[in-house]
N, C-alpha and C positions, 0 to 999 in steps of 0.2 A: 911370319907375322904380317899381318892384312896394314896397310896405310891409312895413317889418318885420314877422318872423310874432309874435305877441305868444303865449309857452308856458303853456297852462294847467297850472293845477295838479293832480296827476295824481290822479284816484280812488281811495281807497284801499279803499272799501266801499259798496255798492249797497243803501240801508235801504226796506223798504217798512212804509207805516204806513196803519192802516187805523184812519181816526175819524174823524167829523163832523163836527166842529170845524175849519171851514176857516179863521177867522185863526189857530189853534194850528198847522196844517201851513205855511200860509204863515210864522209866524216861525221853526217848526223848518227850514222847508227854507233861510231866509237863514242863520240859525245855522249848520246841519250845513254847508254851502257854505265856511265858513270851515277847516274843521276837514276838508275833503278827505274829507266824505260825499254821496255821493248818495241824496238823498232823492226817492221817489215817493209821492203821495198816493193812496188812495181814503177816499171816504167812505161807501162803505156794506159789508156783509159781502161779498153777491154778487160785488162789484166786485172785491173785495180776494182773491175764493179764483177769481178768473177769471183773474187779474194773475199771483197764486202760480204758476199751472198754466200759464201761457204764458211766463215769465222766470225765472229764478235771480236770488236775494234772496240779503244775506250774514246777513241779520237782518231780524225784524218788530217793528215796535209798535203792537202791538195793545189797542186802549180796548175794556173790559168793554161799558160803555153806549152803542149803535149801533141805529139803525133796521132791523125788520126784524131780522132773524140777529143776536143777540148776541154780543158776542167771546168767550163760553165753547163757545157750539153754534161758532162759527168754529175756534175751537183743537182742540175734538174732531175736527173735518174735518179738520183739520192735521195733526195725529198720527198718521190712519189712514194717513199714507203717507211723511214727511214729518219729516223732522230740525232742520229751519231752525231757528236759536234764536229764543225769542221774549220781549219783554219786555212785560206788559201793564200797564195805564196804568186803573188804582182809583181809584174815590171816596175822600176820606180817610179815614180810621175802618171803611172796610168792609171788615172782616176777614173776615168767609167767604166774599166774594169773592176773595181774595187767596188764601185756601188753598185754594180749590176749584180759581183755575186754576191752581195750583200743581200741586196732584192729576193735573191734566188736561195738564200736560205743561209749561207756564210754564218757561222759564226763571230770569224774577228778575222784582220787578214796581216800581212807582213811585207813589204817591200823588198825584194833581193836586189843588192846583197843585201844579206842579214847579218846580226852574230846570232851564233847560234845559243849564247846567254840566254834575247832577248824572246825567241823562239821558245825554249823550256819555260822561261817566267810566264810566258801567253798559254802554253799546254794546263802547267800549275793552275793558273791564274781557271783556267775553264773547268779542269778536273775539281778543284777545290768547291765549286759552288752549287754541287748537290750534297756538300756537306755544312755549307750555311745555316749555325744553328737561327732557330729562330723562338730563343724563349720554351715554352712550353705548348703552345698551339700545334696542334697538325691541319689547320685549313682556315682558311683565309676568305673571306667574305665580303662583298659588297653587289647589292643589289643580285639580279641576279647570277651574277661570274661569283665561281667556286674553285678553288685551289688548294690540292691537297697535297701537301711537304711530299709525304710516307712517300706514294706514288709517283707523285711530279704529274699529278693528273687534272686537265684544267676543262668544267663543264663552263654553259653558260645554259641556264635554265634547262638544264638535267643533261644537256647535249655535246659533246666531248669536243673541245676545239685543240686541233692539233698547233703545237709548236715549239719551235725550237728552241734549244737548250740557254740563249740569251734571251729570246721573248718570254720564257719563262721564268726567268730570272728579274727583267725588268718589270712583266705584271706582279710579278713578287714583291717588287719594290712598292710599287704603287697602292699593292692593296696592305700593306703594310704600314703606311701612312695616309689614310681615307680622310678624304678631305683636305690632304692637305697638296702642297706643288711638291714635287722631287725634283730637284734640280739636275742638270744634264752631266754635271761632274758627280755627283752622287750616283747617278746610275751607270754612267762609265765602272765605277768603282764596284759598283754591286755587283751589274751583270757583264761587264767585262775583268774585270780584276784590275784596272790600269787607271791611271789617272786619262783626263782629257786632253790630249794633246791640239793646239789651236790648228784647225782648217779640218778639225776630224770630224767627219760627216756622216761618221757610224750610227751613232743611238740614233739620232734625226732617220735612218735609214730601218732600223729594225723598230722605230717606233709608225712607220708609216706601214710598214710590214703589220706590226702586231693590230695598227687598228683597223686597217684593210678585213683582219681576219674579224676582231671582233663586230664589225659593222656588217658584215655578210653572216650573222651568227641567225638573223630574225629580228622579230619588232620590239626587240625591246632596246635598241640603240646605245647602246652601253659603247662610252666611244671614248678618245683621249686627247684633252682640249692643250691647247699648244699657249700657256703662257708667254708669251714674246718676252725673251729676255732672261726669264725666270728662269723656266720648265715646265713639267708637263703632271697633267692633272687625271686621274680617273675621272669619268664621270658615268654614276651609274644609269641605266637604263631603268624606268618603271617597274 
């Protein structure tokens, strides 16, 4: 008589984490286990941009302090090709760590120690928001910048402007209320999943990222004005 087939639990997301810290990935891999994440380990940079280039990841977490190639030289390699969101994993207190990799393409980051709770809520929190419905539209318009849901594909006068998975999330925001201010805990919430925590200097960091991009796009200056106080405003270019 053949055994019951006993049904795993089904995948929901493919994480790869690149740190040295081998009991920290061994508890994160039992953790994520529960929560129907697969987790993969490497512990060095090399390892971890060998892994990127031979499998699809849905997400990284990537630790700043690594032997050899540090996770910001790592993230710059990442970005030259390369959208995957990423969550990097700071010493406590080291704030120009945190806003450099921020600069350098970060998604969102986490201060060790962590719990590992607040780790999965942030994974969620990222993975959730390419499924942000939004009404019945698939694109998004103003002026010239184009934004299409289906895709996640962002033109600016027919010209494809590359970014990353919270800059597209907070142009999301923006052209979804034209004309009007989005306030900075609004867009925490959108394109981070998290409320705004005081002294967090994230969105202020991926909104000087995303208008860098679009102000290098051409002449037609579609740029994003800084409410003092408020929030931050589209403004479209001619």
């Amino acid at each position: 008589m053949t055994s019951p087939q006993i049904a795993l639990p089904r995948t929901e997301a493919e994480i790869l984490l690149i740190d040295d810290d081998r009991q920290l990935g061994s508890m994160l891999g039992d953790y994520f286990a529960t929560d129907k994440l697969e987790l993969s380990i490497c512990t060095s940079g090399e390892e971890g941009l060998q892994k990127l280039a031979a499998e699809r990841f849905d997400l990284l977490i990537l630790d700043i302090m690594l032997p050899g190639l540090s996770g910001l030289e790592i993230l710059q390699r990442i970005r030259r090709g390369s959208d995957v969101p990423v969550i990097m994993l700071t010493a406590r207190g080291d704030d120009v760590d945190r806003i450099i990799g921020l600069e350098f393409g970060a998604d969102d980051y986490l201060a060790k120690p962590f719990n590992p709770r607040e780790l999965v809520a942030r994974i969620r929190a990222i993975l959730r928001r390419s499924q942000r419905a939004s009404g019945d539209a698939t694109r998004l318009e103003l002026g010239p910048v184009e934004l299409d849901l289906r895709t996640r594909r962002v033109t600016v006068d027919g010209n494809e402007l590359r970014l990353t998975g919270t800059e597209f999330e907070i142009l999301r925001s923006l052209l979804e209320t034209p004309a009007k201010v989005v306030s900075k805990e609004q867009l925490s919430e959108r394109a981070l999943g998290r409320r705004l925590l005081p002294y967090d200097r994230s969105i202020d960091t991926h909104i000087s990222n995303l208008r860098g991009k679009l102000e290098r796009t051409g002449s037609h200056h579609t740029t994003i004005q800084n409410q003092r106080g408020v929030g931050y405003l589209l403004i479209p270019g001619s």
